[in-house]
Wavefront OBJ file of the C-alpha trace (Angstrom):
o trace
v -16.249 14.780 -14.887
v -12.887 14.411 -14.199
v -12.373 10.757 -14.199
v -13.990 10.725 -17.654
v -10.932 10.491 -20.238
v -13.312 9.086 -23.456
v -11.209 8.549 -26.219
v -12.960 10.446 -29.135
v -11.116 8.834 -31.378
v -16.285 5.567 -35.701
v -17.117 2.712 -35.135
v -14.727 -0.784 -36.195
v -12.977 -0.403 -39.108
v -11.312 -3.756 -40.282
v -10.786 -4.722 -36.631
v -12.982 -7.707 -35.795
v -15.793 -6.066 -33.241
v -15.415 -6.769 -29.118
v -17.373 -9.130 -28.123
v -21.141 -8.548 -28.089
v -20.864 -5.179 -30.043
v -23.290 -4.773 -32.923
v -25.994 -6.838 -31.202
v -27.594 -3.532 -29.537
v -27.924 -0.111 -30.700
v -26.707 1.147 -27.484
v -22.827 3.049 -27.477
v -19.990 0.856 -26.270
v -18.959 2.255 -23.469
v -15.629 0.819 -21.355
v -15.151 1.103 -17.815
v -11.717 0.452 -16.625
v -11.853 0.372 -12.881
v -8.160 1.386 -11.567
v -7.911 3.835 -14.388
v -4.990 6.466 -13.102
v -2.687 3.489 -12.049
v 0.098 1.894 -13.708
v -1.834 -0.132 -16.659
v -4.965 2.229 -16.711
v -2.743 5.402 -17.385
v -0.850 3.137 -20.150
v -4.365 1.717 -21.239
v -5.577 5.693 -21.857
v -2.679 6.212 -23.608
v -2.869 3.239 -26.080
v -6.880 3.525 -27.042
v -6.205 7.473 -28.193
v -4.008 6.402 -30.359
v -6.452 3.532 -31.660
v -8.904 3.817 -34.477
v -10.872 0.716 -33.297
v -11.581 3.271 -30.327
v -13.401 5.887 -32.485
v -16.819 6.539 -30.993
v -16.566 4.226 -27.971
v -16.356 6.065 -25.176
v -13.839 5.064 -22.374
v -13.969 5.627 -18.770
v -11.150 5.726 -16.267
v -12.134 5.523 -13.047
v -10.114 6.499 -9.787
v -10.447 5.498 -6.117
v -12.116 9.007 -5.325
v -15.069 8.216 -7.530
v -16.481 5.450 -5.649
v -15.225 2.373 -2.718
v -15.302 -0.637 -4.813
v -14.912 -2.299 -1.460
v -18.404 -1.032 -1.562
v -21.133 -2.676 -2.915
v -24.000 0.215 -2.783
v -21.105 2.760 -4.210
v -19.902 -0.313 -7.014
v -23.256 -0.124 -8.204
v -23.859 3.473 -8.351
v -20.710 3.789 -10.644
v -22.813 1.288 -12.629
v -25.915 2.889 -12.633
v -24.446 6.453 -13.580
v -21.924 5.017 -17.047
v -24.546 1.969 -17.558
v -20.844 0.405 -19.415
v -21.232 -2.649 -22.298
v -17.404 -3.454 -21.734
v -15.334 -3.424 -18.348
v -11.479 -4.009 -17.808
v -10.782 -4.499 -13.838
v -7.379 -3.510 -12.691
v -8.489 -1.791 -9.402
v -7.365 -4.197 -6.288
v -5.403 -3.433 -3.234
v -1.773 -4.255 -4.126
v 1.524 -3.742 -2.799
v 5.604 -5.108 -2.857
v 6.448 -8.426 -1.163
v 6.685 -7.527 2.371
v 3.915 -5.435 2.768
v 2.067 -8.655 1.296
v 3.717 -10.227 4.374
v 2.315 -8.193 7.006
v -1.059 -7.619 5.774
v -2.396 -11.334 4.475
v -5.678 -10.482 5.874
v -6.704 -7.304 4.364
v -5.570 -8.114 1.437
v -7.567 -10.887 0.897
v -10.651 -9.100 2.122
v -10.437 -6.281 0.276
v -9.940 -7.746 -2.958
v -12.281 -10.308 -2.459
v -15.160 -7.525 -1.756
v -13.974 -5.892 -4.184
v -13.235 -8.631 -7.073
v -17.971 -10.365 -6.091
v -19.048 -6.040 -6.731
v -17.751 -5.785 -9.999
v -18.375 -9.231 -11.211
v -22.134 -9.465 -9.635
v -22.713 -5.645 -10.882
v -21.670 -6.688 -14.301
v -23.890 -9.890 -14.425
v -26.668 -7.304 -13.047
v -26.364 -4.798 -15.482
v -25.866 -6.666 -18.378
v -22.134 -6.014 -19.260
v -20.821 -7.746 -22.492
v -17.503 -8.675 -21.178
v -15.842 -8.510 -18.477
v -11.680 -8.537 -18.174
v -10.044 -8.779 -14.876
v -6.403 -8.669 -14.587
v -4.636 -11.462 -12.054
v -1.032 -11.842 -11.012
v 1.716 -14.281 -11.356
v 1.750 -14.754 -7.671
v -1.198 -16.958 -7.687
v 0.355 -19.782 -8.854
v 1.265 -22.853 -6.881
v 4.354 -22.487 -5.130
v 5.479 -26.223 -5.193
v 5.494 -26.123 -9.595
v 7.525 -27.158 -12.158
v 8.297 -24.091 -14.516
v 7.660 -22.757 -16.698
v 4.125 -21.981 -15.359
v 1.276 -22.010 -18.026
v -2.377 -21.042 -17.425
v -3.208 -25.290 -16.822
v -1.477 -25.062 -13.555
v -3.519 -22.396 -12.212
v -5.130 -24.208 -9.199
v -2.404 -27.368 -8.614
v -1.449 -26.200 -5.234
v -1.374 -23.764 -2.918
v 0.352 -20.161 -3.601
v 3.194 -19.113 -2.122
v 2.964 -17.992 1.685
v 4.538 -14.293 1.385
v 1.032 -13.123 -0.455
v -1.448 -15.809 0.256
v -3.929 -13.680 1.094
v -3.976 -11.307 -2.187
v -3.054 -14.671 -4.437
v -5.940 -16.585 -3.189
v -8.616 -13.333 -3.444
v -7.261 -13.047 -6.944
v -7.086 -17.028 -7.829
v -10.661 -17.264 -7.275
v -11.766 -14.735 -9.881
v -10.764 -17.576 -12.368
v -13.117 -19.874 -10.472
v -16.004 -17.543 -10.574
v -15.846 -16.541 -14.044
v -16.355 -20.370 -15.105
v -19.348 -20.503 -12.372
v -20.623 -16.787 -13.851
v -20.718 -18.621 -17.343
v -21.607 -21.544 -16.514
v -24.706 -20.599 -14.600
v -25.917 -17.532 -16.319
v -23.412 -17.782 -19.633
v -21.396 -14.480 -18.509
v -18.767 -13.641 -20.993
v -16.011 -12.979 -18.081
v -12.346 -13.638 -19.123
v -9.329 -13.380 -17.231
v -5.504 -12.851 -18.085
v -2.287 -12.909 -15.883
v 0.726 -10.304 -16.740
v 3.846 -11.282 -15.100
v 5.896 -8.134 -13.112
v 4.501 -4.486 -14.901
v 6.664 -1.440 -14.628
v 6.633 1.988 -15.965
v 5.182 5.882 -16.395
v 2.577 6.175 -13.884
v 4.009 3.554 -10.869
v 3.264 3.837 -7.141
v 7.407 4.641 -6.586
v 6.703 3.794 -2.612
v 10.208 2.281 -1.054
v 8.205 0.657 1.207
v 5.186 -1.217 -0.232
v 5.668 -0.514 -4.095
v 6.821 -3.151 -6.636
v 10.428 -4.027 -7.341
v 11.219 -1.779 -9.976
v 9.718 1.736 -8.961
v 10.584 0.846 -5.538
v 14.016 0.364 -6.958
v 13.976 3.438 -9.407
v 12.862 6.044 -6.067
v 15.644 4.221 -3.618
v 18.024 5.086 -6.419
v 16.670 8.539 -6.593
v 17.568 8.967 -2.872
v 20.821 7.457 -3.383
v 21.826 9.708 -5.865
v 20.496 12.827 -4.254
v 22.059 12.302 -1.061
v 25.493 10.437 -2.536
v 24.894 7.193 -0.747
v 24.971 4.036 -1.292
v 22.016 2.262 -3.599
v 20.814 -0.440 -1.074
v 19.117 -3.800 -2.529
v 17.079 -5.596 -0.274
v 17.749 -9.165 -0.190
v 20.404 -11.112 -2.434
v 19.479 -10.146 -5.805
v 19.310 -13.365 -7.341
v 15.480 -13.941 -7.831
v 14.660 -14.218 -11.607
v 11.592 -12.338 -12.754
v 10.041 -11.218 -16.030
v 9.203 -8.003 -16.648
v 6.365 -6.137 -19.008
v 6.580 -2.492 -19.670
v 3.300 -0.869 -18.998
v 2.297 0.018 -22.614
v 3.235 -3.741 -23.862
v 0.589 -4.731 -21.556
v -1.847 -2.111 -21.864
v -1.766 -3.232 -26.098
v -2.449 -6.805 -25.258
v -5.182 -5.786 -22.568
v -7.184 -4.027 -25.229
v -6.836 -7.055 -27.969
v -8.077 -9.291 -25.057
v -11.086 -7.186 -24.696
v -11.347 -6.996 -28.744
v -10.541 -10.162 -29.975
v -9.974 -12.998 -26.897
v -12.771 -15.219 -26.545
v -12.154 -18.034 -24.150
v -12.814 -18.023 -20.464
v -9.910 -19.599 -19.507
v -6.757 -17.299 -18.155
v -4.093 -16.196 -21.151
v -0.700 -15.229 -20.032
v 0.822 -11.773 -20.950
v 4.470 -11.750 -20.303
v 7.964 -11.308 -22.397
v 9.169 -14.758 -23.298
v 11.267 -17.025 -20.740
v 14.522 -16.362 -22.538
v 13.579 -12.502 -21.300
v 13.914 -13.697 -17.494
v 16.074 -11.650 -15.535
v 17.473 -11.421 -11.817
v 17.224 -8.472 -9.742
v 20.876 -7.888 -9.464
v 20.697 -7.185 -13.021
v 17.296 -4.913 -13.301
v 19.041 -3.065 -9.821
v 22.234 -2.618 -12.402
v 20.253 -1.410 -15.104
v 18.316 1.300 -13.034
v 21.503 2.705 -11.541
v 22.865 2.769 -15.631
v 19.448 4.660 -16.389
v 19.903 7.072 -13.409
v 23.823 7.987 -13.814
v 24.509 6.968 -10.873
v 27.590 6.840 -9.674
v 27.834 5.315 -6.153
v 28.280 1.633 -5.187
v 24.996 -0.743 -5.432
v 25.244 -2.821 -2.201
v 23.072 -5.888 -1.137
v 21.238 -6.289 2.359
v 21.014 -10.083 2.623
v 19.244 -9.652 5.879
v 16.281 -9.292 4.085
v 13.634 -11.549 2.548
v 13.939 -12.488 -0.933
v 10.763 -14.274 -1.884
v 10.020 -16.965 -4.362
v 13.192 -17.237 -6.080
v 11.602 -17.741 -9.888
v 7.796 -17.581 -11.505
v 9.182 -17.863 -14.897
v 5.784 -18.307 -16.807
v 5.517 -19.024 -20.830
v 3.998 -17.050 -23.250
v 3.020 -20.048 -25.481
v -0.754 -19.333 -25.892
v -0.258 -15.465 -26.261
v 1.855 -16.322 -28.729
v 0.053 -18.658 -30.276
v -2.666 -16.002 -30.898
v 0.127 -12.767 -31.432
v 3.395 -14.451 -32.760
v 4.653 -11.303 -33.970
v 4.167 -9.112 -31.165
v 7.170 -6.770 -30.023
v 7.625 -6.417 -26.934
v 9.799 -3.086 -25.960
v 13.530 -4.428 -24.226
v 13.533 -3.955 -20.877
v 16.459 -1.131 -20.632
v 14.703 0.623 -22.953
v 11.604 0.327 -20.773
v 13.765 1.348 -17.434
v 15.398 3.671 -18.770
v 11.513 5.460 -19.624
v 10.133 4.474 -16.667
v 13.296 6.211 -14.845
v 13.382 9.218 -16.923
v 9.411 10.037 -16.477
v 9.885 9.211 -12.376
v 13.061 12.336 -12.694
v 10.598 14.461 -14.770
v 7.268 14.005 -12.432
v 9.068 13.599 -9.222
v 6.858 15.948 -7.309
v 3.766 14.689 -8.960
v 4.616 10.628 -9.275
v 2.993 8.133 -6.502
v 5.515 7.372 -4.086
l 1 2 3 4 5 6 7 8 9
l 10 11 12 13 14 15 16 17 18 19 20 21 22 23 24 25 26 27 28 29 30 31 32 33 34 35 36 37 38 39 40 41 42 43 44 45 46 47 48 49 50 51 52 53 54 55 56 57 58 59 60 61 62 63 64 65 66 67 68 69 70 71 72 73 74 75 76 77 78 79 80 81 82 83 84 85 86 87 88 89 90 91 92 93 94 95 96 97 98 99 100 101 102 103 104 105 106 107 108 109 110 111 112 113 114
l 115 116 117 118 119 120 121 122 123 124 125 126 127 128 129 130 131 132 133 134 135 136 137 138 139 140 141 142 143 144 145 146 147 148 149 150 151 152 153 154 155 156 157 158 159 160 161 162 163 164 165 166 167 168 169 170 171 172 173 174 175 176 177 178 179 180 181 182 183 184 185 186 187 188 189 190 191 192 193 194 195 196 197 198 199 200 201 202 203 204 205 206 207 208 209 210 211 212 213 214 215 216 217 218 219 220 221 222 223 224 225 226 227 228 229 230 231 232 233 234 235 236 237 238 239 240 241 242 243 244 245 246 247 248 249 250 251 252 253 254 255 256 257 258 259 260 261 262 263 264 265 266 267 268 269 270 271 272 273 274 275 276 277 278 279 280 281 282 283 284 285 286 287 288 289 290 291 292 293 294 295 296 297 298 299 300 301 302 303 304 305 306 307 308 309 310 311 312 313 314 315 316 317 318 319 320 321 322 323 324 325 326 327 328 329 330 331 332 333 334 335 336 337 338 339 340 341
């Protein structure tokens, strides 16, 4: 099948078990809804090169092998891979103003989308379940930086209020799911993810592969490289396979139901401006970066801390974000024709 990418990669060696492995005699198997995106393409990449993975078998699964808007497809994907372990990455997402026009779908969608998986998992007896949130659902009105306490203190910003809210209230579901029938459903939050793999769309991608394909353009056609809006909103960034490392230890080794944070520290926070400068450096480009201030910015910071992640990985690495850029913009040159955009 040709969504199946199992990593045969034994069983644990040193690494402490996932959670509820060992108690059956039945194969782990993961299912990673949203499996040829961003994270699940970085996610594939990581658990071939991971012993721990060695005779689990890992399934990536792709919008044309089932609606998970769906519920009777949802649980046919269920009843054909019958997975102990799932990691849920598939939602509807976009940039910032294509959050702004569609508040309504996007809620809907990823709500339908967000009560299949978890109610299919409770139903089929999945071990533990890992769904992946945003920064954005965070209260607007905050004090920074934002840690996973302040989750539900106010309402999210307006510009996505429809995806933040579908996606706040997988939190509140996985305390109900344990709660009432003692579902082992966890949730964690990465801030802004870039890299190999992106959807590169101008239009409705995220900031940086949005950034990396105007760039492109610019380059090919020797025009100007146009920012939208006035460059100073601060963000953090996480490079794809950073994330994808700390999604698989989560699944491994994270045992609370509460939300953990995986994001570069706050001293990593930068504007924009800068990460616009930076992808023109990675690109050679030559021409002159200019900013169209008619346009929306957004919230102007999210900075979020790391402080439990690192209380539980002190010594991660995380990989410097021109070093990250500069991959993400050398794979986007390479699979031009091929990449998402």
């Amino acid at each position: 099948l040709k969504f199946w990418c199992p990593a045969k990669l034994g069983r644990f060696g040193s690494k402490p078990p996932m959670a509820g492995y060992g108690k059956t005699e039945s194969p782990t198997v993961v299912l990673v809804t949203g499996g040829t995106g961003l994270v699940g393409k970085a996610i594939n990449k990581v658990v071939n090169e991971d012993d721990a993975a060695k005779g689990e078998t890992w399934v990536f699964l792709s919008s044309k092998d089932g609606d998970l808007v769906d519920r009777s497809a949802t649980e046919a994907i269920f009843k054909k891979h019958q997975p102990t372990h799932v990691i849920h990455l598939a939602a509807r997402v976009g940039g910032l103003f294509h959050n702004m026009a569609k508040k309504v779908e996007f809620f809907r969608e990823n709500m339908l989308i967000n009560d299949n998986i978890m109610e299919c998992c409770r139903i089929y007896g999945v071990k533990k379940l890992v769904s992946c949130l945003s920064t954005c659902i965070f209260p607007d009105k905050t004090t920074y930086p934002i840690d996973e306490t302040m989750l539900h203190n106010g309402p999210p910003h307006d510009s996505n209020l429809g995806y933040s809210i579908a996606k706040r209230l997988v939190d509140s579901m996985n305390h109900c799911y344990k709660e009432q029938y003692g579902c082992q459903f966890t949730s964690l939050i990465p801030t802004n993810v870039y890299g190999p793999h992106d959807n590169f769309n101008v239009q409705d991608g995220h900031v940086i592969p949005g950034l990396i394909h105007k760039c492109y353009l610019a380059k090919q056609k020797g025009e100007d490289m146009v920012l939208w809006g006035s460059g100073t909103p601060m963000r953090q960034f996480i490079f794809s396979e950073d994330l994808a490392r700390l999604i698989v230890w989560v699944l491994r080794d994270y045992q609370e139901i509460e939300p953990i944070i995986l994001s570069v520290g706050e001293e990593d926070e930068v504007s924009i401006s800068d990460v616009a400068q930076m992808i023109c450096e990675a690109m050679d480009f030559k021409g002159k970066l200019v900013k169209d201030t008619t346009k929306a910015d957004g919230q102007f910071k999210k900075t979020a801390s790391n402080k439990k992640l690192r209380s539980y990985k002190p010594d991660f690495k995380f990989t410097p974000i021109r070093q990250g850029i500069q991959t993400a913009v050398d794979w986007f040159v390479e699979n031009y024709s091929a990449a998402r955009k």
